[in-house]
C-alpha positions as CSV (number, residue, x, y, z in Angstrom):
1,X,106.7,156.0,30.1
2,X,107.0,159.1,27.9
3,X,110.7,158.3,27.1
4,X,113.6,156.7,26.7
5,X,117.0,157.3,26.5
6,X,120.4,154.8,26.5
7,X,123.8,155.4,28.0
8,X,126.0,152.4,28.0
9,X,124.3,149.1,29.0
10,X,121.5,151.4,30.9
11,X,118.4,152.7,29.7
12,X,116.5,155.8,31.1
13,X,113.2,156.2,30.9
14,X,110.6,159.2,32.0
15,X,107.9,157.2,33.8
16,X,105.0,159.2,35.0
17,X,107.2,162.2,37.7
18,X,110.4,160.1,37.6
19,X,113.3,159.2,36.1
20,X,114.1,155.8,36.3
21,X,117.2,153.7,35.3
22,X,117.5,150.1,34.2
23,X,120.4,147.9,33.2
24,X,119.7,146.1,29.9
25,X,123.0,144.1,30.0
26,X,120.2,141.2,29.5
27,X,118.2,142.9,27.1
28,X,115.5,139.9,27.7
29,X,115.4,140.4,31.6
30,X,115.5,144.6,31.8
31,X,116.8,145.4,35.8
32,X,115.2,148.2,37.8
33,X,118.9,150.0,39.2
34,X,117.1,153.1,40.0
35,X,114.6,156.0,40.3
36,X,114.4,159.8,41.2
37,X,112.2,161.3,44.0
38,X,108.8,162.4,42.4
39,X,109.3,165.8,39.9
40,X,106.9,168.8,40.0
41,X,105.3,167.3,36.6
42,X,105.5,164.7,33.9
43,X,109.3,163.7,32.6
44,X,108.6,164.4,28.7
45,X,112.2,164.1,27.5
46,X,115.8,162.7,28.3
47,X,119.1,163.8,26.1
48,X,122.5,162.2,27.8
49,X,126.1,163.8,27.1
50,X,128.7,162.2,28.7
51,X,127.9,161.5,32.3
52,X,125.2,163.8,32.8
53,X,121.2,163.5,31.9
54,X,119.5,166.0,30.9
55,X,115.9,165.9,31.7
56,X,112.8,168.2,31.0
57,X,109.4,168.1,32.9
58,X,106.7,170.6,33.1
59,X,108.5,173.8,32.7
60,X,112.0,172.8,33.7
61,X,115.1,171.5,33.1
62,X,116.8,169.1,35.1
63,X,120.5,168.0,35.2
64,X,121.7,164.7,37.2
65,X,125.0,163.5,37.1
66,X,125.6,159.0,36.3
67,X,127.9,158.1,39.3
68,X,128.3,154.1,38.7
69,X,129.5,152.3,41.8
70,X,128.5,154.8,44.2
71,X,124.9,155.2,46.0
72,X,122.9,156.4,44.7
73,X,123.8,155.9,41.2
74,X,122.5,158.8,39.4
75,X,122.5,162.5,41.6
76,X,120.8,165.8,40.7
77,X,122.8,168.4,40.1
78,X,121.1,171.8,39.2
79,X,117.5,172.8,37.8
80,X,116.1,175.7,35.3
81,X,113.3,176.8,35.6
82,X,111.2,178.9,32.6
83,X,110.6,182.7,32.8
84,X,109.0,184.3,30.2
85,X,107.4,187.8,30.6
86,X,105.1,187.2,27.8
87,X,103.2,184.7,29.1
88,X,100.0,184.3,31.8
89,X,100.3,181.8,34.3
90,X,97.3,180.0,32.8
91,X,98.9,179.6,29.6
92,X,102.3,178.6,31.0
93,X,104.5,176.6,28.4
94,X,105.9,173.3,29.0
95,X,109.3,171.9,27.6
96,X,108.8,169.3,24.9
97,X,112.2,167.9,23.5
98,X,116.0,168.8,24.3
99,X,119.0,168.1,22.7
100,X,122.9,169.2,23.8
101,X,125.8,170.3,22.4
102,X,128.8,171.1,24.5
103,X,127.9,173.9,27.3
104,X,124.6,174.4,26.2
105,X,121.0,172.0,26.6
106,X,118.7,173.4,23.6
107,X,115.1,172.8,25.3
108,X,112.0,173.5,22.9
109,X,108.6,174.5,24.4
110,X,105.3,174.6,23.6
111,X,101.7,176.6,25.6
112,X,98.6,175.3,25.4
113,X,98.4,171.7,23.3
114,X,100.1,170.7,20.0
115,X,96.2,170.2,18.8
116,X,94.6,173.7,19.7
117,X,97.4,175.3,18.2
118,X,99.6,177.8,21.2
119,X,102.6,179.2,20.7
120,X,106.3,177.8,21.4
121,X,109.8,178.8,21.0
122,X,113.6,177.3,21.7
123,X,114.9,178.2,24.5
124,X,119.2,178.3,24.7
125,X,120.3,176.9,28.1
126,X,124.0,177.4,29.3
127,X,125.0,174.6,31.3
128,X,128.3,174.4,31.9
129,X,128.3,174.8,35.8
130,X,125.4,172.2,36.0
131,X,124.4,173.4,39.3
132,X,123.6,176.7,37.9
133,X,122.1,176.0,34.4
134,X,120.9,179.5,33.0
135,X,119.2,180.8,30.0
136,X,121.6,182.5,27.3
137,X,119.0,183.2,24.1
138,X,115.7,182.3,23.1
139,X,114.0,182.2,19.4
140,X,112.1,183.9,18.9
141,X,113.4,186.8,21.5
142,X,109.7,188.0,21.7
143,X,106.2,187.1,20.0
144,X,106.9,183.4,20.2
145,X,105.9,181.5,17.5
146,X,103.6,177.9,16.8
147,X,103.5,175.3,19.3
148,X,107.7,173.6,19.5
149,X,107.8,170.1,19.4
150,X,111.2,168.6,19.2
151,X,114.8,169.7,18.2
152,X,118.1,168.4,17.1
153,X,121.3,169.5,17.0
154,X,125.2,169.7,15.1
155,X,127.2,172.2,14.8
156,X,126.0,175.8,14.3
157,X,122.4,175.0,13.9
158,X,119.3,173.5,15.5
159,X,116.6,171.8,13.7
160,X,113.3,172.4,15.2
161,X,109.9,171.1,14.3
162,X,107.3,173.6,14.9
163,X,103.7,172.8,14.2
164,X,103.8,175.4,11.2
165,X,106.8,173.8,10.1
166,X,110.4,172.8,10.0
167,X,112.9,175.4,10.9
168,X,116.9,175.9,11.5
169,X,118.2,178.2,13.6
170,X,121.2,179.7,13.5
171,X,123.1,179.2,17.3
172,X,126.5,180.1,16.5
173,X,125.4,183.0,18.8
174,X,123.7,181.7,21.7
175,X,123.0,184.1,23.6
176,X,120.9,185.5,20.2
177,X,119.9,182.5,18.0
178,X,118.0,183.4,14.4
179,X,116.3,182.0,12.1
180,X,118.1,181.2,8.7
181,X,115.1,179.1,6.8
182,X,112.3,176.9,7.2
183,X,110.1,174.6,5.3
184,X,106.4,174.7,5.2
185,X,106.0,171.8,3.5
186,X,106.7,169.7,6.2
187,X,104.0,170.8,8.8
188,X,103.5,169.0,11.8
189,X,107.0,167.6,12.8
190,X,106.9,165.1,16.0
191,X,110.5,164.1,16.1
192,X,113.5,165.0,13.9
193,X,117.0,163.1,13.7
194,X,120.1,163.7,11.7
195,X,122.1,161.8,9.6
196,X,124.9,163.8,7.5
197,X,123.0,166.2,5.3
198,X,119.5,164.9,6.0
199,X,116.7,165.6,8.8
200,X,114.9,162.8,9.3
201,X,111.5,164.1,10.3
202,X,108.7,161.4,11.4
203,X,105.1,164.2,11.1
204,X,101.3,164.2,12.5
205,X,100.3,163.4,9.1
206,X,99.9,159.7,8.0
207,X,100.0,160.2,4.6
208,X,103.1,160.5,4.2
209,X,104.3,160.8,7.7
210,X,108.2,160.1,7.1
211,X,109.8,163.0,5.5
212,X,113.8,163.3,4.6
213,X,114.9,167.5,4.6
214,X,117.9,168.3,2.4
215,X,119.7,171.0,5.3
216,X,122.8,171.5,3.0
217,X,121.2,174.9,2.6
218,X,120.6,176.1,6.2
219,X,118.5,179.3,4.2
220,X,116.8,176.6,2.4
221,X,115.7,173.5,3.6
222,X,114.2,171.4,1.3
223,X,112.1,168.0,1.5
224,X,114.0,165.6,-0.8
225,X,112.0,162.0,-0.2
226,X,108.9,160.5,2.3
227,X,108.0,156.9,3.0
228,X,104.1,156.8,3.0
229,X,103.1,154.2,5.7
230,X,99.9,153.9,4.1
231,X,97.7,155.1,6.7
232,X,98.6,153.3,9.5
233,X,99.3,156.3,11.9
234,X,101.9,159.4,12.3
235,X,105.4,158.9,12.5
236,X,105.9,159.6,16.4
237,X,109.6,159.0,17.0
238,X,112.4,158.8,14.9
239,X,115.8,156.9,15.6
240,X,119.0,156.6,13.2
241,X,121.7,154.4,12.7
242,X,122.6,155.2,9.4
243,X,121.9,153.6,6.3
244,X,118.9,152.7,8.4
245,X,115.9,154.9,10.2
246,X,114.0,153.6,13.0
247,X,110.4,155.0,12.9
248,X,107.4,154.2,15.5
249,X,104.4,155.1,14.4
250,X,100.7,155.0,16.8
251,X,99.4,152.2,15.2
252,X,102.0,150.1,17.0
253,X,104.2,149.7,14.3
254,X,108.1,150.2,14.4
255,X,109.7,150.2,10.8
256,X,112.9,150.5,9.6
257,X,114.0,152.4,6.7
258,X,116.9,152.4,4.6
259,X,117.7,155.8,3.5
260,X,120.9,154.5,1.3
261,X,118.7,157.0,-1.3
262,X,117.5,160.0,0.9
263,X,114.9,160.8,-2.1
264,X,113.4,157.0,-2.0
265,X,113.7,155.7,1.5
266,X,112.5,152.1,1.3
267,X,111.3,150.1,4.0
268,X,113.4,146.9,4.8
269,X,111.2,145.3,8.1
270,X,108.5,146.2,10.0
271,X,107.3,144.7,13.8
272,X,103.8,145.1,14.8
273,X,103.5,145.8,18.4
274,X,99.6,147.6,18.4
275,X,98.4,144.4,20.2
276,X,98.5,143.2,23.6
277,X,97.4,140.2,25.7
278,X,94.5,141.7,27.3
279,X,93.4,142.3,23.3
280,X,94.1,146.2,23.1
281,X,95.3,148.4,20.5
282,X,98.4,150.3,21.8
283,X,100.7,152.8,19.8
284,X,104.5,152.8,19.3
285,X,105.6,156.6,20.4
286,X,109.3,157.0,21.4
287,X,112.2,154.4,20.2
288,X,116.2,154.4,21.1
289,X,119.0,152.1,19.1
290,X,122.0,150.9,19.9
291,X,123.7,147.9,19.6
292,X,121.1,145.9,17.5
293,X,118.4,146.8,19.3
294,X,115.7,148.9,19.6
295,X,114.0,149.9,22.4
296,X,110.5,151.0,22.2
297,X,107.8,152.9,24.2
298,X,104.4,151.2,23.6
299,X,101.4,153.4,24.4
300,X,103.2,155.3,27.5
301,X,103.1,152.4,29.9
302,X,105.5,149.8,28.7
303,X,109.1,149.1,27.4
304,X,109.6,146.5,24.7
305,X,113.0,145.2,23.3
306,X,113.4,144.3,19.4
């Protein structure tokens, strides 16, 4: 399970080349609704808007449409698939994260691995006839830059981590999105949420690997506050329901965060879910809220309610 994503009282997850829907009106007793045919490659992200997920594998994007009480459930509408002149075919990027606002699916990509380095970029997806979805912009326009791992969205700017750093990008334009400013001392971003004028960044590094950005200044973002975990892992995924942060982290922790002070979050509860029955260690990597709980991707193969 490489995801997970909730609409309503259904959660969608990426599992392996699927997508696959489950109602959690029992949160205890998860039901299996639903799942797609098998993809080309690997479901790595889901973003929902509305009635329609949005869903990135290898190096597409996918758009199905929720139809409740009709079969089946959930249909697939259109799909984009990458072009990008400036790459070979044996260094072909794969998406990593999308988020969407209104007509438009921001999708952020990455070549190569996250570890060796590669190059990435966002790429600005129109899809507002989601049987068509096309690209619009791209930053950069040329010579990508470090390897893209996840994005968020509001308003005339995306937030995108890159592996050199944190970066927003002006998409008032989207046919030809820029950068306004970035922040080098937060290196290494693995997921990034917002909450007013805060990005919520959980990083690679464990020391301290929760980092609050001040993006009032979108030509000057600024770290204002970090939680150091103390070594027990990087900050994988990053959830908010303000005043609190939901942060997983790959030694199989999920704590939550008051950021009532965005300079001195402060950690309220913790849950330790690194240990299973047959007596192995397993991380925490993605996590969704809603509704007082959290739903949490241990170690890509499992889905645990808190």
């Amino acid at each position: 399970i490489n995801d997970v994503t909730l609409w309503t009282h259904y959660a969608f997850l990426g599992q392996g080349q699927r997508l696959v829907m489950l109602d959690m009106a029992d949160t205890s007793d998860p039901a299996f609704v639903w799942q797609s045919d098998l993809l080309l490659k690997e479901v790595s992200s889901i973003a929902i808007a509305g009635d329609r997920v949005y869903v990135t594998a290898g190096d597409s994007l996918m758009i199905f449409t929720i139809q409740i009480g009709l079969t089946p459930p959930v249909q697939l509408n259109g799909v984009y698939e990458l072009t990008a002149i400036y790459y070979p075919a044996e260094a072909w990027p794969h998406a990593t994260d999308v988020a969407v606002q209104g007509d438009y699916a921001y999708v952020t990509f990455g070549e190569g691995n996250w570890m060796g380095g590669g190059n990435g970029f966002l790429a600005v997806i129109d899809v507002s006839n989601p049987d068509a979805p096309a690209e619009a912009g791209r930053y950069p326009a040329v010579n990508p830059e470090d390897f893209a791992t996840s994005v968020a969205v509001d308003g005339d700017y995306a937030y995108v981590c890159f592996r050199s750093g944190f970066t927003v990008v002006d998409i008032s334009n989207p046919s030809a999105p820029f950068k306004r400013g970035s922040s080098e001392e937060v290196l290494g971003g693995w997921d990034v949420a917002l909450s007013g004028d805060y990005a919520l960044v959980g990083t690679s590094f464990d020391s301290p690997a929760f980092r609050v950005i001040d993006i009032s200044n979108p030509d000057a973002p600024s770290q204002v506050g970090f939680h150091d975990n103390q070594g027990v892992g990087s900050a994988y995924g990053v959830a908010v329901d303000a005043p609190y942060v939901y942060v997983t982290d790959t030694s199989g922790g999920l704590h939550i965060l008051s950021i009532a002070s965005p300079s001195s979050p402060t950690e309220v509860g913790t849950y330790d879910l690194s240990d299973d029955p047959d007596g192995d260690h397993l991380a925490a990597w993605h996590v969704a809220v809603a509704g007082g709980t959290a739903h949490v991707v241990i170690d890509e193969n499992s889905l645990h309610v808190l």
